[in-house]
C-alpha distance (Angstrom), angle and dihedral (degrees) to the residues before:
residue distance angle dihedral
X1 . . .
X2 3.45 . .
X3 4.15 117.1 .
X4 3.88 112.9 -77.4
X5 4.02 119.0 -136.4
X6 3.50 112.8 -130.2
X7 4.07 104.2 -125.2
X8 3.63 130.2 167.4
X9 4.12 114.9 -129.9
X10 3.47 84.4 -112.1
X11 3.71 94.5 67.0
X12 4.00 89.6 42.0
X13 3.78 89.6 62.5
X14 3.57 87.9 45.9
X15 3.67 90.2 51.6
X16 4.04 88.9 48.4
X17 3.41 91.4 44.6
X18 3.86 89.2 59.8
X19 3.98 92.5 44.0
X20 3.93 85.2 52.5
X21 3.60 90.9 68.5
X22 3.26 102.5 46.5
X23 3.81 108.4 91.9
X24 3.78 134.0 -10.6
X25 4.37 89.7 -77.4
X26 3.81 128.1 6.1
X27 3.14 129.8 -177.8
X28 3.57 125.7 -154.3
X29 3.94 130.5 -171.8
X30 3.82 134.9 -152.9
X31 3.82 115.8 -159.7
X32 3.62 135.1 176.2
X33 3.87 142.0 123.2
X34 3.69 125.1 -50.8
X35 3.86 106.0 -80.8
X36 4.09 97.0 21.1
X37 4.20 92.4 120.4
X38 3.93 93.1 -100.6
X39 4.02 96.6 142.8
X40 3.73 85.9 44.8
X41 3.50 98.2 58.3
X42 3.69 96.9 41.5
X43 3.51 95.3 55.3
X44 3.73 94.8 50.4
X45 3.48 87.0 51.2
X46 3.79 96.4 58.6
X47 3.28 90.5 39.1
X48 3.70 92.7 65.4
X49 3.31 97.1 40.1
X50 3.78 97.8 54.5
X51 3.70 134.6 -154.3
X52 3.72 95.6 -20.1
X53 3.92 86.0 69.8
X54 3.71 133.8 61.6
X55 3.38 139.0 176.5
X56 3.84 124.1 -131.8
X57 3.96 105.3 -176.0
X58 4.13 121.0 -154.2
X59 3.71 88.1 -125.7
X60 3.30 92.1 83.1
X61 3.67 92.3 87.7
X62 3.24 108.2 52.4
X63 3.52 114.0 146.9
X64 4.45 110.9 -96.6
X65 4.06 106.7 -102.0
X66 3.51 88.6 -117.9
X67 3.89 87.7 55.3
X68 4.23 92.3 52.1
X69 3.98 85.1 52.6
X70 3.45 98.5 43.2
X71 4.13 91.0 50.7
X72 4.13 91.9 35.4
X73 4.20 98.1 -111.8
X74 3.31 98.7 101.1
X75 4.06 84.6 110.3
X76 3.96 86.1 57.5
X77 3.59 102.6 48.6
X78 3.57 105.9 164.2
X79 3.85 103.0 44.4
X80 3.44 132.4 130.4
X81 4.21 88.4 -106.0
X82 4.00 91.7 48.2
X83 4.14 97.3 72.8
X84 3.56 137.1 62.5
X85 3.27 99.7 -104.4
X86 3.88 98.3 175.4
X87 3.65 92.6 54.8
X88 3.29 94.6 51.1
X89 3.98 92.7 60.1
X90 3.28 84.9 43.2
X91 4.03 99.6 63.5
X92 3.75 82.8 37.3
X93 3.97 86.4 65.3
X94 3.97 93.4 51.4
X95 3.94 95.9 46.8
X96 3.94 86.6 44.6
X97 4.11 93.5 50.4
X98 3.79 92.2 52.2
X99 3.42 95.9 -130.3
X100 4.36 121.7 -163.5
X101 3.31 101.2 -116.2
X102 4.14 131.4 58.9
X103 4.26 108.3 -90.6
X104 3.71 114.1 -160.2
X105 3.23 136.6 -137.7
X106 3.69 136.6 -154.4
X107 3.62 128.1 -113.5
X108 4.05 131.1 -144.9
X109 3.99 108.0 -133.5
X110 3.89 103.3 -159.4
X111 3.98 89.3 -171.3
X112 3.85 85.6 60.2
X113 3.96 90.6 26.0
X114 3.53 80.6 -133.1
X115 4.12 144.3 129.2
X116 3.78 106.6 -134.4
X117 4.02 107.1 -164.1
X118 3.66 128.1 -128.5
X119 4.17 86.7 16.9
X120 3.94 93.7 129.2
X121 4.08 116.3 58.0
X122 3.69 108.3 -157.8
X123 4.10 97.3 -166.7
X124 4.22 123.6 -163.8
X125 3.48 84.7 -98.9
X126 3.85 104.5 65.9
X127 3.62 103.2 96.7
X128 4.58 97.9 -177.7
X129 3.89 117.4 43.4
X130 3.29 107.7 -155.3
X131 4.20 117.3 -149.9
X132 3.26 139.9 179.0
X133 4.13 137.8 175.2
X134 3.75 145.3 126.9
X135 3.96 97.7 -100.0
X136 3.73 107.0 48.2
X137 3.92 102.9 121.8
X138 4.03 95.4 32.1
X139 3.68 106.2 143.5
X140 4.59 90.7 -146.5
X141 3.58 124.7 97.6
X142 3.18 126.7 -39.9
X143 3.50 97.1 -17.0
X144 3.68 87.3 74.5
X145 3.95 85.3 74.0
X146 3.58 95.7 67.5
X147 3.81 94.9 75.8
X148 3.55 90.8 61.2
X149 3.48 95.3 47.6
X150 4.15 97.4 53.2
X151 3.71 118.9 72.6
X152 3.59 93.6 -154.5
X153 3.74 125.8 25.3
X154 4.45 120.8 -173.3
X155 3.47 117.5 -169.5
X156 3.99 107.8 -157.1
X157 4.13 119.3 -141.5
X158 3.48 115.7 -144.7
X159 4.09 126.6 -176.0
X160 3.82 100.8 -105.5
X161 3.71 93.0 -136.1
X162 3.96 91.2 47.6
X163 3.87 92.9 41.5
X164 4.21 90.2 53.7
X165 3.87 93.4 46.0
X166 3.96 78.6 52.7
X167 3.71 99.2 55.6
X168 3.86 91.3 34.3
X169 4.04 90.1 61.3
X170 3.83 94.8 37.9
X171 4.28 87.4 59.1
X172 4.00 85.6 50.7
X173 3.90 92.4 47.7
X174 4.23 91.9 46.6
X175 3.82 85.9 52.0
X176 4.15 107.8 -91.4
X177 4.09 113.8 133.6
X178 4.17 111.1 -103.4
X179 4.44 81.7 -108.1
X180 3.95 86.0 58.9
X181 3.72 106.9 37.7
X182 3.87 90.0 54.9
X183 3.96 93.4 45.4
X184 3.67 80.5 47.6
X185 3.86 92.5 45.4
X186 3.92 97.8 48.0
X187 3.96 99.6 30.7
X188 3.86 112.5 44.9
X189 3.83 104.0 7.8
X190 4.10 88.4 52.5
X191 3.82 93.5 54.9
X192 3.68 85.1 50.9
X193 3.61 87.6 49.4
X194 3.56 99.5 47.3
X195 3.82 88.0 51.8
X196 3.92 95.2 48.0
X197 3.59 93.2 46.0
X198 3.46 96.8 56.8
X199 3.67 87.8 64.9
X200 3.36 107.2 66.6
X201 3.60 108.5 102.8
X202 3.58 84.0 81.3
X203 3.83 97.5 73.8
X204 3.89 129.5 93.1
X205 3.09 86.5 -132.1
X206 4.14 144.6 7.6
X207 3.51 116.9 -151.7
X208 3.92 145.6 -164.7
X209 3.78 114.9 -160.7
X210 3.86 117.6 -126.6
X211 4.18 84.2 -143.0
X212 3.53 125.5 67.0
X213 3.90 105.1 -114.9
X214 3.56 113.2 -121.0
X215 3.94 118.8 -121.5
């Protein structure tokens, strides 16, 4: 992995800030392993920003439960194989285009476990879409597409050991005993996180928070 800059969140939305000027829409992505403080950082970023920002997460597509079951990954939730990724690139074409009318977006519901469509409305006005996932730079089919598509792609660095006891107390807090959110932590999330990791010499820039993330 490529050396990570050590930036407070401050300077990100400063950075964003910057990027949201640049052009009529941009959209700019923030990738990293599962656990690395990625949905944290977006939202603070949109938060600061304000109404001319809005963030459009990759969870969204997530495969349906009944989906995972049907094709035997429901015990890898969270893979590369367990979204949709065509859909996403998809959406990420009609927020890039600009189009006249509001597009929406869906959103993942972790208290349902869940993606609940047209939950996110991206209006004409929004001028920085703000999104974050594991599988932003892959090189495979089609998520390869999504590069091209962002303006701006992050990839957030995370201490491994801090980034597992993350994940591990996230499980507990969406209902999974402390035995299975750490089997859950070290086995399927760290595949994913060897995978994602491994693509991070295709971001603008890789990063290291001065703050500790919360969980």
């Amino acid at each position: 992995m490529p050396p990570a800059q050590t930036m407070s969140v401050d300077a990100l939305v400063s950075r964003a800030l910057v990027l949201a000027e640049g052009g009529p829409r941009q959209l700019l992505g923030i990738a990293g392993a599962p656990g690395a403080g990625k949905s944290t950082l977006a939202e603070r970023i949109v938060a600061e920003i304000g109404p001319t920002a809005r963030l459009v997460p990759m969870d969204g597509f997530h495969l349906a439960q009944s989906q995972l079951l049907r094709l035997g990954r429901a015990d890898r939730k969270g893979a590369m194989d367990t979204f949709d990724a065509n859909g996403y690139v998809s959406l990420l074409r009609r927020l890039r285009r600009l189009e006249p009318t509001s597009v929406y977006a869906p959103e993942f519901r972790r208290d349902i476990e869940e993606a609940v469509a047209g939950a996110i409305e991206v209006p004409p006005s929004v001028r920085l879409v703000v999104t974050e996932g594991n599988y932003l730079l892959l090189p495979d089919f089609p998520w390869q597409e999504i590069r091209q598509l962002l303006h701006e792609v992050w990839f957030l660095d995370l201490d491994v050991e801090v980034r597992q006891r993350r994940l591990t107390a996230r499980h507990e807090a969406y209902g999974r005993s402390p035995e299975q959110a750490r089997a859950w932590a070290l086995g399927s999330d760290e595949v994913n996180a060897a995978l994602v990791t491994g693509t991070a010499g295709g971001a603008d820039l890789v990063v290291r928070l001065t703050e500790s993330p919360p969980v």
